[in-house]
N, C-alpha and C positions, 0 to 999 in steps of 0.2 A: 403181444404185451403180456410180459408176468402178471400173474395176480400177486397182491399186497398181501400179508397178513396184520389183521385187525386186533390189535390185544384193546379190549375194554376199560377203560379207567375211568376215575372218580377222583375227585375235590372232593376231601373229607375234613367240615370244620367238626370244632365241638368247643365244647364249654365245661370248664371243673368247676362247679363247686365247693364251698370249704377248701380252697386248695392249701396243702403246706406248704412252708421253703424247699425250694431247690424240687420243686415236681416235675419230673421228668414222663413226658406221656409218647408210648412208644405203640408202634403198632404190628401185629404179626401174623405171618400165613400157617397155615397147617405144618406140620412136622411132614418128611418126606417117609414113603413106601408106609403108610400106616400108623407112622409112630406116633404118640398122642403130646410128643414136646413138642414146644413152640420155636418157631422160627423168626425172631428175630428179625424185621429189616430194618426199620425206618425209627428214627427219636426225633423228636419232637419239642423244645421247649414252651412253655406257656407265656403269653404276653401280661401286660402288666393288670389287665382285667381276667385271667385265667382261659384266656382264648388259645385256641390251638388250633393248624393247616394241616393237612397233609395233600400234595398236588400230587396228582397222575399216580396214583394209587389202581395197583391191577385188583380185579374184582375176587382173587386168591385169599386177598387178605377179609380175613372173620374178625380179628381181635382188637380191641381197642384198651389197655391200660393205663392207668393214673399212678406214679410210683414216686413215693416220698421217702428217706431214709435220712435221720440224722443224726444217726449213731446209736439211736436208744430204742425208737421204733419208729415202726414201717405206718405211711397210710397208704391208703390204698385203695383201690375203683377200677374195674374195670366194663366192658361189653360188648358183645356180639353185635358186629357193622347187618344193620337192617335198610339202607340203605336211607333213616332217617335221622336230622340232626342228632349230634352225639351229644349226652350230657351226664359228664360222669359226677358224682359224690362223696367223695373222701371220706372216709371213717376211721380212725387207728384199727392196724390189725391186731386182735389178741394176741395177750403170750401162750406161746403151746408150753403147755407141762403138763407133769403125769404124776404115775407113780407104777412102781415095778413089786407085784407081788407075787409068792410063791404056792403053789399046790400044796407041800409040804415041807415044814421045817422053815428055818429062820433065814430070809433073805440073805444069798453071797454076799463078803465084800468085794470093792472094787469094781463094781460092774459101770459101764460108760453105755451112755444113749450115743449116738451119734446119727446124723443125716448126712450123708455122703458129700463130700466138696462143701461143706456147708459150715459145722459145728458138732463137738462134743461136749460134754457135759455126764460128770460124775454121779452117779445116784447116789441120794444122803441115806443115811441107816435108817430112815426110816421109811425109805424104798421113793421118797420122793424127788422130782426133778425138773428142773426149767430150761426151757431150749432156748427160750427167746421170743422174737416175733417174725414171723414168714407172713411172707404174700397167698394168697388162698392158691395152691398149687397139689399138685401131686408128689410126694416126697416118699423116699425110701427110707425104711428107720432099721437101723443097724444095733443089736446090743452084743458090745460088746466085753468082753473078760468074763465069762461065763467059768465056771469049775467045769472041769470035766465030766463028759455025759450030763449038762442040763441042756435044755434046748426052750426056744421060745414056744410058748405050746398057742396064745393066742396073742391082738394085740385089740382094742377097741379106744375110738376116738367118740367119748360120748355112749348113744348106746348101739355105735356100729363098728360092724367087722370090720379091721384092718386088713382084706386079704392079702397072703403075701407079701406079708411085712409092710406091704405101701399104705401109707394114708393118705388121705384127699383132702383137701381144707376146704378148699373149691364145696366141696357137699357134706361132707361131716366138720359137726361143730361138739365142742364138749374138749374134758381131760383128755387125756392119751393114757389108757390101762397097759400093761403089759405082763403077761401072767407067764412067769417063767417053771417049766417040771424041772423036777430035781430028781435026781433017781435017788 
């Protein structure tokens, strides 16, 4: 007789409160070999009490989101599967905006924020700029049309480092600085 293999799964209800229109509640596994993005399996729509199922769910998946979008902005909820009822809570997500200022001399023109696949957006002369609204994630921040030989020297969202150009929503809350050298 072969032995069986056994994958583990779970019936995962939950509950939105505050839900918006059109909330779509999705669930996800770890990103593969390390990566810290999400993997995507499973959506979910909510019933007309803000109920949601997900059947025979492998014990892989950690993530549990609540995602509202209706063209203007996002709500959003989401949480880590502890293997107790789920109850997530909707709250509009902030707009990120910043502003871009220089070590020396008077802000370039033309310079663009950008978030990769996402959205750009032109800085105003007054080095100000609105992105919009994201889901609390990890995003990369791109600027671009620099003058030649300037370079990003830092970026803080609030009063924490942006290392690496990437921001975290997920744990830093606040403006988005961006402090450009100019030689």
């Amino acid at each position: 007789m072969t032995p069986a293999l056994l994958l583990l799964a779970l019936d995962l209800t939950g509950h939105v409160a505050n839900p918006a229109p059109k909330t779509e509640i999705r669930i996800s596994a770890p990103g593969f070999f390390g990566s810290d993005k999400k993997f995507d399996i499973r959506v979910a729509k909510l019933d007309a009490k803000g109920n949601f199922t997900f059947n025979n769910v492998p014990k892989e998946f950690s993530i549990v989101e609540a995602i509202a979008w209706n063209g203007k902005k996002i709500n959003y909820a989401w949480t880590s599967l502890n293997g107790k009822p789920i109850l997530l809570t909707m709250a509009p997500v902030p707009v990120l905006k910043g502003r871009v200022v220089t070590t020396t001399g008077p802000l370039p023109k033309g310079i663009v924020i950008t978030l990769p696949g996402e959205i750009s957006e032109p800085v105003a002369r007054d080095g100000s700029f609105t992105l919009g609204t994201f889901p609390p994630d990890k995003y990369d921040v791109e600027v671009e049309h620099l003058p030649a030989g300037a370079r990003v020297q830092n970026m803080k969202v609030g009063s924490s480092d942006a290392a690496g150009n990437v921001i975290d929503l997920r744990r830093q809350t606040g403006d988005l600085t961006i402090t450009i050298a100019l030689r």
